[in-house]
HTML snippet that shows the backbone in 3Dmol.js (N, CA, C, O; Angstrom):
<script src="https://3Dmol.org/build/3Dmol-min.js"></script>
<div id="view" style="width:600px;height:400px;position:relative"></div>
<script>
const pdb = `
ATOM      1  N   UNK A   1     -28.850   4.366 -40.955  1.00  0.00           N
ATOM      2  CA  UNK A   1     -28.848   5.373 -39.917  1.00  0.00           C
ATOM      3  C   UNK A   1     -28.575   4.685 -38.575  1.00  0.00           C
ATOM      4  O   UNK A   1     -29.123   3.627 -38.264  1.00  0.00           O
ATOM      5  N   UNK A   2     -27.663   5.363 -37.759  1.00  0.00           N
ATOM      6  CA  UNK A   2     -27.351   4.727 -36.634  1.00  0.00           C
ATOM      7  C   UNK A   2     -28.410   4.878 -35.707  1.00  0.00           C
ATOM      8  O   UNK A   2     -29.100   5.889 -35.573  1.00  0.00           O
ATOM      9  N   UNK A   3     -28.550   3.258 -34.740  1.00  0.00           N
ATOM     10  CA  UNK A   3     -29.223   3.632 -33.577  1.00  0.00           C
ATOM     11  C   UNK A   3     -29.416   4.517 -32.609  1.00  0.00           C
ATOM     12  O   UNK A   3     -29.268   3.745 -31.662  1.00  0.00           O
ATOM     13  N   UNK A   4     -29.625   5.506 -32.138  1.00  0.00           N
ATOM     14  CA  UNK A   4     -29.885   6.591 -31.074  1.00  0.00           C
ATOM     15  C   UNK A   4     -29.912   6.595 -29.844  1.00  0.00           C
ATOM     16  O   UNK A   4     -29.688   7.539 -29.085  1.00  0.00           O
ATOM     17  N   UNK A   5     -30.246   5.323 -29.558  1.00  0.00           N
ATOM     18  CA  UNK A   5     -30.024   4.460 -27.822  1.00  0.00           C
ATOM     19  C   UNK A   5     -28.659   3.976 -28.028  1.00  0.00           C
ATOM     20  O   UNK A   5     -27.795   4.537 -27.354  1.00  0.00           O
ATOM     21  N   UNK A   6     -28.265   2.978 -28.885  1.00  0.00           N
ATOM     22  CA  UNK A   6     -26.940   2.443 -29.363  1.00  0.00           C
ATOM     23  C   UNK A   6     -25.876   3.315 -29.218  1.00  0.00           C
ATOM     24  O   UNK A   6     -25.083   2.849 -28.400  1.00  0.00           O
ATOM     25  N   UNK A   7     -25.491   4.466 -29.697  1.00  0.00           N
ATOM     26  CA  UNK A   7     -24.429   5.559 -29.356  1.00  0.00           C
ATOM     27  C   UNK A   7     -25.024   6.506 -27.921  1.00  0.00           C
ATOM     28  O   UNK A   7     -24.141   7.144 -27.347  1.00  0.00           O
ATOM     29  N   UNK A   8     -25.799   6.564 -27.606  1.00  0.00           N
ATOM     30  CA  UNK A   8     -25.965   7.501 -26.515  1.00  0.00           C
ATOM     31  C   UNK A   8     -25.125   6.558 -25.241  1.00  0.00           C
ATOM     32  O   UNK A   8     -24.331   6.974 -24.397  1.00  0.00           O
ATOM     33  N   UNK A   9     -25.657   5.094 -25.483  1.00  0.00           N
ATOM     34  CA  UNK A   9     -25.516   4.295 -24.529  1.00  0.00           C
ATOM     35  C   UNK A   9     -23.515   4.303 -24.713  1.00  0.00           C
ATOM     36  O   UNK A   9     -22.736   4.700 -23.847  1.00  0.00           O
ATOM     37  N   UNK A  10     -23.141   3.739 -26.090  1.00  0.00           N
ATOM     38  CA  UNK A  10     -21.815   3.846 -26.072  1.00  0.00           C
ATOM     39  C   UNK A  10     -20.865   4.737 -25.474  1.00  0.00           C
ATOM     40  O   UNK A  10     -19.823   4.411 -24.906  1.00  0.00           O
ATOM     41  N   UNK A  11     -21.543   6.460 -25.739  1.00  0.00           N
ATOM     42  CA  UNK A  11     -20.762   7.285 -25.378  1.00  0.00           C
ATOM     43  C   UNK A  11     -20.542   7.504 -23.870  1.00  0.00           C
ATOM     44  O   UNK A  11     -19.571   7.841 -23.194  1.00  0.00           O
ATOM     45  N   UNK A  12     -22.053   7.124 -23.559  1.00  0.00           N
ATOM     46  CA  UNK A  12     -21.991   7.580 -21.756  1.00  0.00           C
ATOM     47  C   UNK A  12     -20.921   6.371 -21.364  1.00  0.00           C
ATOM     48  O   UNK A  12     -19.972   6.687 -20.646  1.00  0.00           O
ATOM     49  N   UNK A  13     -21.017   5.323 -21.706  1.00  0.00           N
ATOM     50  CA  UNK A  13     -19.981   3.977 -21.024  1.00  0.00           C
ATOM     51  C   UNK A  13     -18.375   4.911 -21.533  1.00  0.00           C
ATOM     52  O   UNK A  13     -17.442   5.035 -20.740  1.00  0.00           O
ATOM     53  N   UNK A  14     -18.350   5.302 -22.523  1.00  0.00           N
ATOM     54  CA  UNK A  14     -16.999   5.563 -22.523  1.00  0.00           C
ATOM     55  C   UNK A  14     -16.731   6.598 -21.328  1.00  0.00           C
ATOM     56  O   UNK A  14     -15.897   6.320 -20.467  1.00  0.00           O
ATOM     57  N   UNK A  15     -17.406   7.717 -21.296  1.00  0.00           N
ATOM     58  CA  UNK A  15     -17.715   9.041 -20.711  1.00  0.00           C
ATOM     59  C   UNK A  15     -17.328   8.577 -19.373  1.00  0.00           C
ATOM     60  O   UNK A  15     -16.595   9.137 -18.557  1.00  0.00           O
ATOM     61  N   UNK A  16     -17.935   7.479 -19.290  1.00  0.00           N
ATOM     62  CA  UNK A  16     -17.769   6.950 -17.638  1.00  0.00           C
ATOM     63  C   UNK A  16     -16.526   6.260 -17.525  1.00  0.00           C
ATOM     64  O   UNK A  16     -16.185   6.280 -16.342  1.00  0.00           O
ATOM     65  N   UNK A  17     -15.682   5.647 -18.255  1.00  0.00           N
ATOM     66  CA  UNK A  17     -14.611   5.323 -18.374  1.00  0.00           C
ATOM     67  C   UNK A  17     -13.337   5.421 -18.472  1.00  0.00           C
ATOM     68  O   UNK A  17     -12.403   4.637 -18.303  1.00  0.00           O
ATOM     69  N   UNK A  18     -13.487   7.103 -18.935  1.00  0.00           N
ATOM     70  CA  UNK A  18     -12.615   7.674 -19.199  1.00  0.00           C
ATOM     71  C   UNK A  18     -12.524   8.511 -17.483  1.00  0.00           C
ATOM     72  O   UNK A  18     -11.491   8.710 -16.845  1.00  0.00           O
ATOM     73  N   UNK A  19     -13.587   8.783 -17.174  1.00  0.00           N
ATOM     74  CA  UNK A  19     -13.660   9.804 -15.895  1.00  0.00           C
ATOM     75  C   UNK A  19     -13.412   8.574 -15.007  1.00  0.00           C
ATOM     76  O   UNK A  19     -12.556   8.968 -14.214  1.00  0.00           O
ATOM     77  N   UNK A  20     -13.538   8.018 -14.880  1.00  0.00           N
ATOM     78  CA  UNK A  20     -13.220   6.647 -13.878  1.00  0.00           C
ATOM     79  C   UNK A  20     -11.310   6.179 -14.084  1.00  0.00           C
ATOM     80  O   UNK A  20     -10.577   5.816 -13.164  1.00  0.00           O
ATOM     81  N   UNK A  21     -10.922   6.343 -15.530  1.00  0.00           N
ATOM     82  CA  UNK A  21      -9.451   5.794 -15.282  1.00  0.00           C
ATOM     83  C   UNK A  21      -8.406   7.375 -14.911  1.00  0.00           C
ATOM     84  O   UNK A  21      -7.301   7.476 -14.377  1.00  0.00           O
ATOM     85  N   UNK A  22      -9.376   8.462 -15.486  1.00  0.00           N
ATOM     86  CA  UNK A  22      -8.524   9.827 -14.444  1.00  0.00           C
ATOM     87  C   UNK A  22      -8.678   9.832 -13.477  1.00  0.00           C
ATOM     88  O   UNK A  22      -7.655  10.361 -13.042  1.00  0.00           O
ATOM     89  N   UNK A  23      -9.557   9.503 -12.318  1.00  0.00           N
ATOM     90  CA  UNK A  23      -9.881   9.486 -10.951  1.00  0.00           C
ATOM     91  C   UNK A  23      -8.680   8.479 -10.232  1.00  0.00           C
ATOM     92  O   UNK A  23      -7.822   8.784  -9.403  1.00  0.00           O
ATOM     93  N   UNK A  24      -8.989   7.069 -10.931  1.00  0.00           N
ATOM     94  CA  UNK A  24      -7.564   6.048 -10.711  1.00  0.00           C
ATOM     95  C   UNK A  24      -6.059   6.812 -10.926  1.00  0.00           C
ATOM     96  O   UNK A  24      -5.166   6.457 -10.156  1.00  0.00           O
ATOM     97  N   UNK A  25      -5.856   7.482 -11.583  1.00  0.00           N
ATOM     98  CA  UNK A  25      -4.825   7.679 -12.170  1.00  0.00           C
ATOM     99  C   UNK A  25      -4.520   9.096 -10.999  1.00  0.00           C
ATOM    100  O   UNK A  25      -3.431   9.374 -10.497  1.00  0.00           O
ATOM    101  N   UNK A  26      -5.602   9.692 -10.826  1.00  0.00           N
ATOM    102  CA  UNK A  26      -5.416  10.911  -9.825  1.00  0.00           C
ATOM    103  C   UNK A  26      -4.898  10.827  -8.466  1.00  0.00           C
ATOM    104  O   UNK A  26      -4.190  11.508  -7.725  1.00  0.00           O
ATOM    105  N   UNK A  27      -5.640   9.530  -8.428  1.00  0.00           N
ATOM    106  CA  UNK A  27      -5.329   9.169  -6.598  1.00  0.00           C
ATOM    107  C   UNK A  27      -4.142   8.521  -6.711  1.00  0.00           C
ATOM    108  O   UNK A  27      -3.212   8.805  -5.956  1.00  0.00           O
ATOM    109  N   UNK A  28      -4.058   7.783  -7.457  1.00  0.00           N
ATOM    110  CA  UNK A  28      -2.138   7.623  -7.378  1.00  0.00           C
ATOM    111  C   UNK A  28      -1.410   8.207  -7.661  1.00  0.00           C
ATOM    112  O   UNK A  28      -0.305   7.728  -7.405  1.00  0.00           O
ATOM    113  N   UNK A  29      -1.396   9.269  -8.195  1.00  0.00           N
ATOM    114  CA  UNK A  29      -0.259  10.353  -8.381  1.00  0.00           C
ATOM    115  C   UNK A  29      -0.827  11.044  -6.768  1.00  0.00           C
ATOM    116  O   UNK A  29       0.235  11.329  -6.214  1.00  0.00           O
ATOM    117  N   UNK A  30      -1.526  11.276  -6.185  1.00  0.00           N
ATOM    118  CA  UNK A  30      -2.080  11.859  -5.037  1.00  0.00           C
ATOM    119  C   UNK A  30      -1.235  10.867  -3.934  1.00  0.00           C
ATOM    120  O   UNK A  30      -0.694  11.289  -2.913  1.00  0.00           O
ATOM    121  N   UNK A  31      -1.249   9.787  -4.280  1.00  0.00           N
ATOM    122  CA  UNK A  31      -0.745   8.634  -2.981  1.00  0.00           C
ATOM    123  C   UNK A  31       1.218   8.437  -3.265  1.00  0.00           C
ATOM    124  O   UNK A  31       2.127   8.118  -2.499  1.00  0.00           O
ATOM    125  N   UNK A  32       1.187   8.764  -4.531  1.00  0.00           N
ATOM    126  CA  UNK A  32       3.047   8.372  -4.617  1.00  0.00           C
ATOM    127  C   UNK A  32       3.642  10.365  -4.221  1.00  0.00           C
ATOM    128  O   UNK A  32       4.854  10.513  -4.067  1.00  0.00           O
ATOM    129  N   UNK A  33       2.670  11.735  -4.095  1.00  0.00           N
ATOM    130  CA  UNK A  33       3.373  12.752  -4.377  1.00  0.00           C
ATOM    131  C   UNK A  33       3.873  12.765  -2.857  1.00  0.00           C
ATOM    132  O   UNK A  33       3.149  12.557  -1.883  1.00  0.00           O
ATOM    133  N   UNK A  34       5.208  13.039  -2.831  1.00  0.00           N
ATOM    134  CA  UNK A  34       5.779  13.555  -1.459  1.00  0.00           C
ATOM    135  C   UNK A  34       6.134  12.191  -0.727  1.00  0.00           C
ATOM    136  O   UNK A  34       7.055  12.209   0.089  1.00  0.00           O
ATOM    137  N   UNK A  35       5.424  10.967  -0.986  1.00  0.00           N
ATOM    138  CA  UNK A  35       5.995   9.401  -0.132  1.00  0.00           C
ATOM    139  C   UNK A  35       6.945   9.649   0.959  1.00  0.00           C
ATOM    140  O   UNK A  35       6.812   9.572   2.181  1.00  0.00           O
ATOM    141  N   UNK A  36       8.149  10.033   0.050  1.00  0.00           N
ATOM    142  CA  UNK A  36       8.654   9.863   1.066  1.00  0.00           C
ATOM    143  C   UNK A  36       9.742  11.029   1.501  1.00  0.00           C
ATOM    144  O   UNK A  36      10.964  10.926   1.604  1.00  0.00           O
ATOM    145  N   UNK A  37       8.962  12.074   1.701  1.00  0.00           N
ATOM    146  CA  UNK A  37       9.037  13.288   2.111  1.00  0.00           C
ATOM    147  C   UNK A  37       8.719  13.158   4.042  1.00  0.00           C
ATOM    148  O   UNK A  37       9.369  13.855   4.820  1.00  0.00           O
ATOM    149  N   UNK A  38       7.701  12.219   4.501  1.00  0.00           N
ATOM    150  CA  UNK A  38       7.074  11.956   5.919  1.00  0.00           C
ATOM    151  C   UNK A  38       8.070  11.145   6.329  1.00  0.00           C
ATOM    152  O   UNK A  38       8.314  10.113   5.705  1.00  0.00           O
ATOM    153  N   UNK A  39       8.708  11.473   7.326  1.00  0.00           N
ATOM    154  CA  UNK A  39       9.550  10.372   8.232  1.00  0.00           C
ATOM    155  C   UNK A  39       7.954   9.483   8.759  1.00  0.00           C
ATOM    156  O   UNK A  39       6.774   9.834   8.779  1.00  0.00           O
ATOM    157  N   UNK A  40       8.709   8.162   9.149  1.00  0.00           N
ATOM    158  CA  UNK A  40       7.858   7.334   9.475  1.00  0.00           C
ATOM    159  C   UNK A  40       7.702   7.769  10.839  1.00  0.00           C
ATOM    160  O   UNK A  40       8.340   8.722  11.287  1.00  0.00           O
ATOM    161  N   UNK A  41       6.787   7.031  11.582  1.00  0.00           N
ATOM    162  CA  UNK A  41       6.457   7.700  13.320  1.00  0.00           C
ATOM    163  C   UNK A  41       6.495   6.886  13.921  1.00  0.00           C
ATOM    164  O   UNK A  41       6.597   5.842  13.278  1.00  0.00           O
ATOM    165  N   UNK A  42       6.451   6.715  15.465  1.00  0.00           N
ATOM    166  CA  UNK A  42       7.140   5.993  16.462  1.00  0.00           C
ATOM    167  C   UNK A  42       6.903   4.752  16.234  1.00  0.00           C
ATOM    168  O   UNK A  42       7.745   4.043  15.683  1.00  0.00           O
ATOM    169  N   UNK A  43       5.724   4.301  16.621  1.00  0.00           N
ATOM    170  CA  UNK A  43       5.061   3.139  16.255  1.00  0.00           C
ATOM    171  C   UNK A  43       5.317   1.952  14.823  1.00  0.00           C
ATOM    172  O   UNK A  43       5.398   0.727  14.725  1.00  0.00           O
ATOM    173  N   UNK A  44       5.376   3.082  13.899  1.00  0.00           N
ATOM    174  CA  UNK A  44       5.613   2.576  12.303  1.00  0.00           C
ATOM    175  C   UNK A  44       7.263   2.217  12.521  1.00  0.00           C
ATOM    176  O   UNK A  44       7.478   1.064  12.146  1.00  0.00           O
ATOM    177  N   UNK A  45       8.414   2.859  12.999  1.00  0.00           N
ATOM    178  CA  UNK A  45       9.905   2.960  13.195  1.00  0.00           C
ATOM    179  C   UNK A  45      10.007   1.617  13.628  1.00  0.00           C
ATOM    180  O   UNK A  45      10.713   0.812  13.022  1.00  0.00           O
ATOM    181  N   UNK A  46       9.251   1.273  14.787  1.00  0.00           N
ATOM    182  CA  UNK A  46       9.405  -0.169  15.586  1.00  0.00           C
ATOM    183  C   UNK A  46       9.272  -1.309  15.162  1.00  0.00           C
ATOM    184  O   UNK A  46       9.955  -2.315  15.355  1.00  0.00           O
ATOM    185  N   UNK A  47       7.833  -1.042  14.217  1.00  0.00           N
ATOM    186  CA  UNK A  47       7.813  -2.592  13.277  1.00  0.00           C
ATOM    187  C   UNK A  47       8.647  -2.485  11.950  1.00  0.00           C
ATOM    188  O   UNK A  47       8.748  -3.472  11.221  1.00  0.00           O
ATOM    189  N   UNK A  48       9.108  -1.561  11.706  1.00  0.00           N
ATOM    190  CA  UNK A  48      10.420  -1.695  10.580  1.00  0.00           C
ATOM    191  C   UNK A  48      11.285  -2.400  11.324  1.00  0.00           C
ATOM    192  O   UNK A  48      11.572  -3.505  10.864  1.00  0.00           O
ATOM    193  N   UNK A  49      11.895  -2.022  12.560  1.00  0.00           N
ATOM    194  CA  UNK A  49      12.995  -2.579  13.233  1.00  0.00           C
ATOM    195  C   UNK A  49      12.717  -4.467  13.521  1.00  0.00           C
ATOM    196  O   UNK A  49      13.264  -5.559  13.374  1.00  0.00           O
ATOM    197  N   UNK A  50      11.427  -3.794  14.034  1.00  0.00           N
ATOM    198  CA  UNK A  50      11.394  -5.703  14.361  1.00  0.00           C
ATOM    199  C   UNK A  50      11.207  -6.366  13.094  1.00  0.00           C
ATOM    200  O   UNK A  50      11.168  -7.585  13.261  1.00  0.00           O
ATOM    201  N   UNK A  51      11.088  -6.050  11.996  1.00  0.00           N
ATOM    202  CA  UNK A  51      11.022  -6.667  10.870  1.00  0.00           C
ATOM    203  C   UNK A  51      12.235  -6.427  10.182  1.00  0.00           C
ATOM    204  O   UNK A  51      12.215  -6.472   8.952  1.00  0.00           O
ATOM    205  N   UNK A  52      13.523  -6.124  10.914  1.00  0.00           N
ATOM    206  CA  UNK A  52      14.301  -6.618  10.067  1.00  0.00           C
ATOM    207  C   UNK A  52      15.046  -7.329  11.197  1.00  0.00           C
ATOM    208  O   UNK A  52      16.243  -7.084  11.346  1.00  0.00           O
ATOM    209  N   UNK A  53      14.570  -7.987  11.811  1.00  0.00           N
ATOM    210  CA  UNK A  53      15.577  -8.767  12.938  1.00  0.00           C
ATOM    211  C   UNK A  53      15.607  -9.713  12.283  1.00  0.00           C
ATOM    212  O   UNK A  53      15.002  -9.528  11.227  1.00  0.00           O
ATOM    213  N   UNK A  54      16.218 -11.126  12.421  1.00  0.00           N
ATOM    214  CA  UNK A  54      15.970 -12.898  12.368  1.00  0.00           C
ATOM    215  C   UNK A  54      14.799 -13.123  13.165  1.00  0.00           C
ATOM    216  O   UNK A  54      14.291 -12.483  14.086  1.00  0.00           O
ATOM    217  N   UNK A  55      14.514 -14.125  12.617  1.00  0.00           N
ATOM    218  CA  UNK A  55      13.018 -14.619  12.884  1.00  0.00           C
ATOM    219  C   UNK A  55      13.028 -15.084  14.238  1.00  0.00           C
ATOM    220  O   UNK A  55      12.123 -14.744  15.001  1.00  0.00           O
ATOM    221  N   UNK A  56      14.111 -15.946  14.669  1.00  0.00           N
ATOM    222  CA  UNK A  56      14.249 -16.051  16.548  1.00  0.00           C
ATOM    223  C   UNK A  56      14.279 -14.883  17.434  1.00  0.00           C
ATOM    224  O   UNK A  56      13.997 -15.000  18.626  1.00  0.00           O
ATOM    225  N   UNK A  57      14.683 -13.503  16.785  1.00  0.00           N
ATOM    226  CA  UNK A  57      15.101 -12.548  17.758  1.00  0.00           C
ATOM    227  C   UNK A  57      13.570 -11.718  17.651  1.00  0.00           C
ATOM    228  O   UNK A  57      13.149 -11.118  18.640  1.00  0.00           O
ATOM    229  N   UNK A  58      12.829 -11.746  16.424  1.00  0.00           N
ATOM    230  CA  UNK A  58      11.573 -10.891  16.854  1.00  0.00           C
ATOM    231  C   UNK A  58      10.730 -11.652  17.433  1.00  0.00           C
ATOM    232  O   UNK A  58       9.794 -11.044  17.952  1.00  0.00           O
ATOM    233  N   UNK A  59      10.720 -12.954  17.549  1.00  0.00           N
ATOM    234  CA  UNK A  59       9.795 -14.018  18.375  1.00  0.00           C
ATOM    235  C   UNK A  59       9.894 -13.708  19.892  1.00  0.00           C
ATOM    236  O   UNK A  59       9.078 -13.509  20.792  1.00  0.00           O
ATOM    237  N   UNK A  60      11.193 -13.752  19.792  1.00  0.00           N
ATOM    238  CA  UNK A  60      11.915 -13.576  21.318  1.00  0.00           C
ATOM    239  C   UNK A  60      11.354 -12.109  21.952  1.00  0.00           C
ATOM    240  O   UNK A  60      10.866 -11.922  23.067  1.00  0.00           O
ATOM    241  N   UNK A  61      11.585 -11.137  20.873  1.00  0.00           N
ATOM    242  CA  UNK A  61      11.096  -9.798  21.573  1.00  0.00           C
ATOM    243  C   UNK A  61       9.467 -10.021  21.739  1.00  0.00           C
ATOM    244  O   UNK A  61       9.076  -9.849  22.894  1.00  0.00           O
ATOM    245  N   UNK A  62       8.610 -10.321  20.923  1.00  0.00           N
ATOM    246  CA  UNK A  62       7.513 -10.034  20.740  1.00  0.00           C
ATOM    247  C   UNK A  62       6.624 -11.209  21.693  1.00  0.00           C
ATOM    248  O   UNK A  62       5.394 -11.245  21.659  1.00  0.00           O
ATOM    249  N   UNK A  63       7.407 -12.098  22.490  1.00  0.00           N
ATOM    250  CA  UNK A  63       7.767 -13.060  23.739  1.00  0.00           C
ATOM    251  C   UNK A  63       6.900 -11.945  24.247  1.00  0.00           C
ATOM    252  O   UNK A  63       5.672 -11.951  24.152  1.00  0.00           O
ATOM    253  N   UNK A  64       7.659 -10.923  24.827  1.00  0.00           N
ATOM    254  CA  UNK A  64       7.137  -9.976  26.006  1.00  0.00           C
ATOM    255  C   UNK A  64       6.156  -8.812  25.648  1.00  0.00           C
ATOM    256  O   UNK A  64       5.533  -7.991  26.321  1.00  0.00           O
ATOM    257  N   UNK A  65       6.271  -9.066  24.368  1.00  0.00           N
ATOM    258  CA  UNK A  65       4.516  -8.124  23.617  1.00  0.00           C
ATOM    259  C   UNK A  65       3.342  -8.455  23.879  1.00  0.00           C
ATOM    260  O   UNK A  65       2.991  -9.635  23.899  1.00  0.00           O
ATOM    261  N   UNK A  66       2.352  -7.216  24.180  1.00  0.00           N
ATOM    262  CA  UNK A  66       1.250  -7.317  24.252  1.00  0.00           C
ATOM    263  C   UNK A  66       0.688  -8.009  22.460  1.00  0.00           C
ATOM    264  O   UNK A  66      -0.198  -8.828  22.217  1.00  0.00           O
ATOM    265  N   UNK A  67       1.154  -7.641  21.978  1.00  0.00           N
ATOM    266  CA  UNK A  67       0.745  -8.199  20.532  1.00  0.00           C
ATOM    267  C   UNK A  67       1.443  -9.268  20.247  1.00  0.00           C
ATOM    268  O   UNK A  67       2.611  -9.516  20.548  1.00  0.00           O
ATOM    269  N   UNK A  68       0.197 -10.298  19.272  1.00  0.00           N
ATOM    270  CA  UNK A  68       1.029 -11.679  18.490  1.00  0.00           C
ATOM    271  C   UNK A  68       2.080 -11.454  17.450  1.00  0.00           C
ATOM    272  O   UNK A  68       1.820 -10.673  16.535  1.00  0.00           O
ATOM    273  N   UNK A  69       3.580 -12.232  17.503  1.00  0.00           N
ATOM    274  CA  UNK A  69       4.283 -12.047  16.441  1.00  0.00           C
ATOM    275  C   UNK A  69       4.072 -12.143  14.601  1.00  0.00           C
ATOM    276  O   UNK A  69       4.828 -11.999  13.640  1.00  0.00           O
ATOM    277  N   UNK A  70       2.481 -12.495  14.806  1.00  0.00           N
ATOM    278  CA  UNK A  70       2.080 -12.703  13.017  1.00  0.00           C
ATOM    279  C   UNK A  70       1.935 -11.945  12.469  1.00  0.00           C
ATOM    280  O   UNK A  70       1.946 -12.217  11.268  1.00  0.00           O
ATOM    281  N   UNK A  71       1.698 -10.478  12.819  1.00  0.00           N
ATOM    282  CA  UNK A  71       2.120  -8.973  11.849  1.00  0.00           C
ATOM    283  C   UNK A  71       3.588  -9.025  11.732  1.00  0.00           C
ATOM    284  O   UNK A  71       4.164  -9.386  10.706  1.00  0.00           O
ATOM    285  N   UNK A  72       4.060  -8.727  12.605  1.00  0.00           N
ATOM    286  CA  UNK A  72       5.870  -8.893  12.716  1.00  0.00           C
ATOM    287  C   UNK A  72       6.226  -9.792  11.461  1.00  0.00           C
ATOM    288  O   UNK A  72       6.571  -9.287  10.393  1.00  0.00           O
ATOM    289  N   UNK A  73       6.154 -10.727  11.598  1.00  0.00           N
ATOM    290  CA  UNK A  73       6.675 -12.300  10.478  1.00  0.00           C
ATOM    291  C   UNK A  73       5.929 -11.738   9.432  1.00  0.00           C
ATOM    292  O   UNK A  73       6.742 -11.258   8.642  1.00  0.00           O
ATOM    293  N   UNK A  74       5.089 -11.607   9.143  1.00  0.00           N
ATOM    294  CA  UNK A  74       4.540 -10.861   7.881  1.00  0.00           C
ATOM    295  C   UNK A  74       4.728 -10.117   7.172  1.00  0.00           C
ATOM    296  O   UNK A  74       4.692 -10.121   5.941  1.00  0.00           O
ATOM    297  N   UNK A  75       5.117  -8.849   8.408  1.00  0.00           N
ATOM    298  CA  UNK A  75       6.345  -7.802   7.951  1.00  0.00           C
ATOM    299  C   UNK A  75       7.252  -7.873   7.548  1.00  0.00           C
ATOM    300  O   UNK A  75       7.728  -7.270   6.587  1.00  0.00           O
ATOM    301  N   UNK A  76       7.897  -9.000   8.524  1.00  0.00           N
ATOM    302  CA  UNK A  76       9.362  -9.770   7.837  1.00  0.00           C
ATOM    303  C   UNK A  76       9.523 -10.327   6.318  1.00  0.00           C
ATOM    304  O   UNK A  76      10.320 -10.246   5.383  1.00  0.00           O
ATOM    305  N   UNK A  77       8.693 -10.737   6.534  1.00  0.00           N
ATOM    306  CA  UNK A  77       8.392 -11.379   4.562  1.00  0.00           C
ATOM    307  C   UNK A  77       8.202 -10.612   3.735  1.00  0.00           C
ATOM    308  O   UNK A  77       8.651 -10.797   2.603  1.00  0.00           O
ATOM    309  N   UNK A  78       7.442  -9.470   4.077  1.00  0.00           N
ATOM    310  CA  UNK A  78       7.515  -8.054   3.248  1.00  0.00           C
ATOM    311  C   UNK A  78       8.184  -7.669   2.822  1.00  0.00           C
ATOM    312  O   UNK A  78       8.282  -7.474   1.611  1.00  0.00           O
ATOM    313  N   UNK A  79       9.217  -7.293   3.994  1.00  0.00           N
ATOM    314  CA  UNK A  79      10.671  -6.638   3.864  1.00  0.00           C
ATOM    315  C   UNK A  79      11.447  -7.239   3.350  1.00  0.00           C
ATOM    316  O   UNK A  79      12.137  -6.485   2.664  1.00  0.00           O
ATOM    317  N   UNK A  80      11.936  -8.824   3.241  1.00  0.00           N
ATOM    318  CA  UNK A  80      12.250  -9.479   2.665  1.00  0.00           C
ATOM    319  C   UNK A  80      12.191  -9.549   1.105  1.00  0.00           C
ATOM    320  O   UNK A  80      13.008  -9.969   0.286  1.00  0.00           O
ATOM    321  N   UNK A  81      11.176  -9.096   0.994  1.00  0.00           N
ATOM    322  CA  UNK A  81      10.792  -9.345  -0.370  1.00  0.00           C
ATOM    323  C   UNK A  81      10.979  -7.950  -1.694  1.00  0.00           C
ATOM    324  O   UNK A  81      11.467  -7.863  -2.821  1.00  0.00           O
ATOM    325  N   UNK A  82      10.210  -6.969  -0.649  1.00  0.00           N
ATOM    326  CA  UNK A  82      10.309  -5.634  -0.862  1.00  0.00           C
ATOM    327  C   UNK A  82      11.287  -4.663  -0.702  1.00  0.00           C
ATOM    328  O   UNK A  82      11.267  -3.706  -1.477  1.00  0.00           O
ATOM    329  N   UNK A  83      12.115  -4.727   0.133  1.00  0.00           N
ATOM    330  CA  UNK A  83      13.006  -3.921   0.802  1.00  0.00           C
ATOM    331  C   UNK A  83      12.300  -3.347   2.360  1.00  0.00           C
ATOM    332  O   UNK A  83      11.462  -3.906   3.068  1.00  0.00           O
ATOM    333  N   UNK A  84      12.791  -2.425   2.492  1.00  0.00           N
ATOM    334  CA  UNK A  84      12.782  -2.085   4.391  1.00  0.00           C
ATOM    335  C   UNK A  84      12.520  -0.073   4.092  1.00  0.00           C
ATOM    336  O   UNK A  84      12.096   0.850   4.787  1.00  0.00           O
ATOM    337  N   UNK A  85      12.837  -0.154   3.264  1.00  0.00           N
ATOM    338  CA  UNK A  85      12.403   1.763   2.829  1.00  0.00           C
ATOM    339  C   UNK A  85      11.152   2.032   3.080  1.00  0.00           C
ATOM    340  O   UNK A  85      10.194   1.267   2.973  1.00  0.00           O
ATOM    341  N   UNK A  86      11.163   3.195   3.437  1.00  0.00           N
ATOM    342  CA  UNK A  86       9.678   4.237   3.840  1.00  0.00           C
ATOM    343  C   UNK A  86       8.406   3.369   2.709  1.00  0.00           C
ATOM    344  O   UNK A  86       7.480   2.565   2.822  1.00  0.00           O
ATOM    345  N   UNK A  87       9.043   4.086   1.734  1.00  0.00           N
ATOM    346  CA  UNK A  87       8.113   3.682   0.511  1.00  0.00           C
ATOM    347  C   UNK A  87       7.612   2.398   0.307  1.00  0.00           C
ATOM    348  O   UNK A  87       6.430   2.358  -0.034  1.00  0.00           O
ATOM    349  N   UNK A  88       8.497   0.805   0.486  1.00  0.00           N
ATOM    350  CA  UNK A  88       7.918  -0.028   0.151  1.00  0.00           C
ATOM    351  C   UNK A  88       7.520  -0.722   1.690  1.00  0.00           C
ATOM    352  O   UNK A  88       7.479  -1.947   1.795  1.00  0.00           O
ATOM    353  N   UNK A  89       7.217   0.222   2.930  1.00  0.00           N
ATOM    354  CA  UNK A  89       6.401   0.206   4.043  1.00  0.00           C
ATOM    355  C   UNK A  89       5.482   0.949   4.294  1.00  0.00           C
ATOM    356  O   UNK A  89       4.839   0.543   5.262  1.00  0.00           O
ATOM    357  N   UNK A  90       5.054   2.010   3.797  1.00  0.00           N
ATOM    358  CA  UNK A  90       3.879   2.688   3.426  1.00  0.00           C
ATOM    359  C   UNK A  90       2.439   1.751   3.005  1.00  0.00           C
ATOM    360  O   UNK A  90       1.401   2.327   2.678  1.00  0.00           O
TER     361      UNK A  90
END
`;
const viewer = $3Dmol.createViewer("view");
viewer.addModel(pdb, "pdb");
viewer.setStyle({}, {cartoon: {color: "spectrum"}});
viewer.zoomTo();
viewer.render();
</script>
């Protein structure tokens, strides 16, 4: 005869497992629906741009920025890597 703690305990871990990988699975279909339906906005437009300059020319701009060029270069490597689209800047 099976244990009674042994399966109660099994089922709730699954129970919880299963409701835990639909929740995962929810919010990313929630986070990819519409992507890229939103134009990007002013702010977001600018560090696309400066991230696709050469690495001397966003230094140079970001020269006269209130902000350090190490988001920028970061970005750059992103984009580099990723592409420069809404989606893989989101």
């Amino acid at each position: 005869m099976p244990n009674p703690t042994v399966t109660l305990h099994t089922t709730n871990f699954r129970a919880i497992r299963v409701t835990l990988l639909l929740l995962l699975t929810g919010g990313f279909a929630l986070r990819l629906y519409r992507l890229g339906e939103q134009s990007l906005w002013y702010d977001e437009t600018v560090s696309a741009f400066l991230a696709g300059q050469s690495i001397p020319a966003l230094i140079a701009h970001t020269a006269r920025d209130i902000h350090p060029p190490g988001y920028y270069l970061l970005l750059h490597g992103w984009a580099t890597l990723a592409g420069n689209s809404e989606f893989s800047l989101a």
